[in-house]
C-alpha positions in Angstrom: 108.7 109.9 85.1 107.3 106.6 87.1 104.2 108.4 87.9 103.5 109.8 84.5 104.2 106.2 82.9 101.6 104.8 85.3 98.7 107.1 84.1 99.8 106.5 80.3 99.5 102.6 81.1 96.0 102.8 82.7 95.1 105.1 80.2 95.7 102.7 77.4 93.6 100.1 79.1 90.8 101.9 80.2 90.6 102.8 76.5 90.7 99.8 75.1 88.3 98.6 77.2 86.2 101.1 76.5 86.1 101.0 72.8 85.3 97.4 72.9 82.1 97.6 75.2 81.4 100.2 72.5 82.5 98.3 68.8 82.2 94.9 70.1 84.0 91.8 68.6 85.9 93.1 65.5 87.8 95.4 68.3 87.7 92.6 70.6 89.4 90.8 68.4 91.8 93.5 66.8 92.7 94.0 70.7 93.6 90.4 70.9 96.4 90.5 67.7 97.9 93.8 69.4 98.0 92.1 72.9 99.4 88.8 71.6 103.1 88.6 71.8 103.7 87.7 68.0 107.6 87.6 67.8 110.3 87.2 69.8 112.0 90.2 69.4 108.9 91.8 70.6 109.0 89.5 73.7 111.9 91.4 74.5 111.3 94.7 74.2 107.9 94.2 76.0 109.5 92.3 78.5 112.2 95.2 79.0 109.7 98.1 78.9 110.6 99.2 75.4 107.2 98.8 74.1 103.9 100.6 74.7 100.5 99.2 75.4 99.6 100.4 71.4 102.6 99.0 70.2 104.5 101.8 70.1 108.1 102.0 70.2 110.1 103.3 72.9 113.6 104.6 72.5 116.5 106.2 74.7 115.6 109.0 74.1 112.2 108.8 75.4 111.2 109.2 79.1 108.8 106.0 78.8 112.1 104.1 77.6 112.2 101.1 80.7 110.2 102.9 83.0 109.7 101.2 85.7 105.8 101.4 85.7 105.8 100.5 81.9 107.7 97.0 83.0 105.2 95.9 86.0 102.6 96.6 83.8 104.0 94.5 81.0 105.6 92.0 82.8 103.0 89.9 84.4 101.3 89.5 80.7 104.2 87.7 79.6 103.5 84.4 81.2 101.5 81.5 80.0 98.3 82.1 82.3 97.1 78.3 81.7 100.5 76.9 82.7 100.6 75.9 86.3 103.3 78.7 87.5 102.3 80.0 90.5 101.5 84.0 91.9 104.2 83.9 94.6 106.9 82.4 92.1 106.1 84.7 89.1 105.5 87.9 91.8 109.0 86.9 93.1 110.7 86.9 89.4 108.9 90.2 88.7 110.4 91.6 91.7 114.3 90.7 91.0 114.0 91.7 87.4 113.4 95.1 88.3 115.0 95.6 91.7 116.4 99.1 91.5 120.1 99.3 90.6 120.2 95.5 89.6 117.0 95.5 87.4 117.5 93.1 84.9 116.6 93.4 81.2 117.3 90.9 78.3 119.2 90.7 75.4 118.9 88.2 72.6 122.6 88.6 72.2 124.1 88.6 75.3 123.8 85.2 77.8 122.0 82.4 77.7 119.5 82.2 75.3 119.2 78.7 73.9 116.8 77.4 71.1 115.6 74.4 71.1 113.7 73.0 68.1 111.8 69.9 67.4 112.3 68.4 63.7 111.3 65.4 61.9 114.6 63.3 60.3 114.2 60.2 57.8 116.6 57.9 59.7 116.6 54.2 59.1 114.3 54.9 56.5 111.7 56.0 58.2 110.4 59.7 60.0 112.0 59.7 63.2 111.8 63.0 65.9 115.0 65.0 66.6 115.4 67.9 69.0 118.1 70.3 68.1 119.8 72.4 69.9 120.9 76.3 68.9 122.7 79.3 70.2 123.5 83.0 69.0 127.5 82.5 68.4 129.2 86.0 67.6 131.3 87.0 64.8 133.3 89.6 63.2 130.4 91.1 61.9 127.0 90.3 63.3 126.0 86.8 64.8 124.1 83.6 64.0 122.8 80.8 65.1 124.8 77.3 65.7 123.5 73.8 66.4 125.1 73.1 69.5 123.3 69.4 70.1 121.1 67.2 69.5 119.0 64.5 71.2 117.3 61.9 68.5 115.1 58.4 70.2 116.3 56.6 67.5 119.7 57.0 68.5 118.6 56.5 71.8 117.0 53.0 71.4 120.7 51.5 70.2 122.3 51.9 73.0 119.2 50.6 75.6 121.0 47.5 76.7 124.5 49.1 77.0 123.1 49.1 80.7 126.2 47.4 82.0 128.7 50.3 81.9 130.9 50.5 85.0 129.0 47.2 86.5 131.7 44.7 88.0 129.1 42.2 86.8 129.8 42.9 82.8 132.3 42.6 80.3 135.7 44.3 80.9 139.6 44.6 79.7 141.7 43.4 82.4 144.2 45.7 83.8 146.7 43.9 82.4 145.5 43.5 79.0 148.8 45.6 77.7 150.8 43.2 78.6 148.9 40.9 75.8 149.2 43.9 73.4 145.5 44.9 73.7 144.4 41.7 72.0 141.8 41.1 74.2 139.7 43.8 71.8 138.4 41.5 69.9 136.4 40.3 72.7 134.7 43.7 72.5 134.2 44.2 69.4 132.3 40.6 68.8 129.3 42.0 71.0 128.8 45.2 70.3 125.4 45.2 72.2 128.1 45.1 75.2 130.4 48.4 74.2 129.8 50.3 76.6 131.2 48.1 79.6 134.7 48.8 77.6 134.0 52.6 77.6 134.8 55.2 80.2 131.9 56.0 83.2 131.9 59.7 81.6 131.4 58.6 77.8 127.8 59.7 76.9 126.4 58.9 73.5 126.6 62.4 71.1 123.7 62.4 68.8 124.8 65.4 66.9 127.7 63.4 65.5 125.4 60.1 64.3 123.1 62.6 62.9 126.2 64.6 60.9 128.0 61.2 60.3 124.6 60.1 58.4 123.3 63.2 56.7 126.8 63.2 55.0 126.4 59.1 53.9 123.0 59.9 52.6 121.8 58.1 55.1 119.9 60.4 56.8 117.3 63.6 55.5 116.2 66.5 56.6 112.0 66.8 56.5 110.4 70.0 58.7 110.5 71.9 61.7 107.5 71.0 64.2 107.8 73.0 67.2 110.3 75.4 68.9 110.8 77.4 72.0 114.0 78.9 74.0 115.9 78.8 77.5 117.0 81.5 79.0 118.8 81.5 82.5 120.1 85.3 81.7 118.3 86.4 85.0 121.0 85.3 88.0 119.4 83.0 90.1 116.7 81.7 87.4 115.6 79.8 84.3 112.7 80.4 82.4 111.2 78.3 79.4 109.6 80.4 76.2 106.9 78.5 74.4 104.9 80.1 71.9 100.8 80.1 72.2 98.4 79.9 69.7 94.7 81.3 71.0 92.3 83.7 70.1 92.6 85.8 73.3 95.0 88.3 75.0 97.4 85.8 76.3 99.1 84.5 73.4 102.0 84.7 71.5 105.5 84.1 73.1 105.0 83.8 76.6 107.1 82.1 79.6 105.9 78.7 80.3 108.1 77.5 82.9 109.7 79.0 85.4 112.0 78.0 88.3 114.3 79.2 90.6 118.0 77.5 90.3 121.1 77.2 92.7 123.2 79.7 91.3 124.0 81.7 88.0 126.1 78.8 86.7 123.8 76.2 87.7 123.7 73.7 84.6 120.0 73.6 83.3 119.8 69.9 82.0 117.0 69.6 78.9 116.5 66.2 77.4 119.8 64.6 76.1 121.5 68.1 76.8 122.7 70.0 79.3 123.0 73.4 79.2 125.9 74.8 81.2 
């Protein structure tokens, strides 16, 4: 089955090269759409080795279903050739996603696969960025997708000199402040540039509930989506970034764009103001 999936891959791309030398740049292009990787769904069927060369659908009950010659054909196409990944790295991550019995395929709907999308807010009056961040949550029926953070500048500028948290040198409630009933809070509360000295070392600011607290005081609005692209550390051992690419040529479409090794299967990948456990 390996061998006969490896002459129907070559033969597909002997062909196509063939008919372009032959119709020039209308097939040139029209080989460019089919090559492109135009959803994401399709990124994962490709990357899984449920997709032909043409297009074509494979299913279980078809021998070329995740053959193995159908994947390492595939797979190296997948990657963002103009981002600086290198051979050995993506050669290696080719190699443990189809390692025999622990070949690894992906699953929109099963492990980490985390959106994150760039929007534009009207907060403080004025267009402000705000990366959100989604995930595939299950339900009785079905699934869909959840904002499970945020990460907004704006937000991010208020709390710049709250720098003094944990510092002996700033502000603080004295142990024995319950003795004087707590009022010592006023002292915190008159500086408010100083909170954070009164707040515990594992606080950290949560700009998904500023942004919720505001869009339901009419404070804040909604305006567009600019960019997105997804995290995926569902291969043990690895974290890859997916980043769609928008060129006239083969390599385009939704491609990896970063790739790394990481500690361990539970390694926490951290993105900006998020980490992702």
């Amino acid at each position: 089955m390996m061998h006969r999936a490896a002459i129907v891959v070559c033969f597909y791309l002997l062909l196509a090269a063939s008919s372009a030398a032959q119709i020039g740049i209308d097939l040139e292009r029209e080989q460019q759409l089919q090559a492109a990787t135009k959803q994401v769904n399709q990124f994962f069927r490709r990357f899984n080795g449920e997709e032909g060369p043409d297009g074509k659908r494979y299913y279980p009950s078809d021998p070329m279903y995740r053959a193995h010659a159908v994947r390492l054909a595939y797979l190296p196409q997948l990657f963002d050739k103009q981002s600086p990944i290198s051979d050995s790295l993506k050669q290696a991550f080719i190699q443990r996603v189809t390692a025999g019995e622990h070949e690894v395929f992906l699953s929109l709907h099963e492990g980490l696969f985390l959106a994150e999308v760039q929007t534009s807010f009207v907060l403080g009056g004025q267009p402000e960025p705000v990366t959100l961040y989604l995930k595939l949550q299950k339900e009785k029926v079905g699934s869909k997708w959840v904002i499970t953070g945020a990460f907004a500048p704006y937000y991010q500028q208020l709390f710049k000199e709250d720098t003094l948290s944990g510092s002996p040198e700033g502000p603080f409630l004295h142990p024995l402040s319950h003795e004087l009933e707590f009022m010592n809070l006023r002292r915190a509360f008159e500086h408010p540039e100083r909170m954070a000295s009164y707040l515990a070392e594992s606080y950290s600011v949560d700009h998904l509930s500023f942004l919720l607290l505001e869009l339901k005081r009419g404070k804040a609005y909604f305006k567009t989506v600019t960019d997105v692209s997804f995290h995926s550390t569902q291969v043990p051992g690895w974290y890859f970034r997916l980043k769609q690419m928008h060129r006239a040529q083969r390599n385009s479409g939704w491609l990896i764009q970063h790739l790394a090794k990481v500690e361990s299967a539970h390694s926490p990948i951290k993105l900006q103001g998020y980490a992702v456990d």
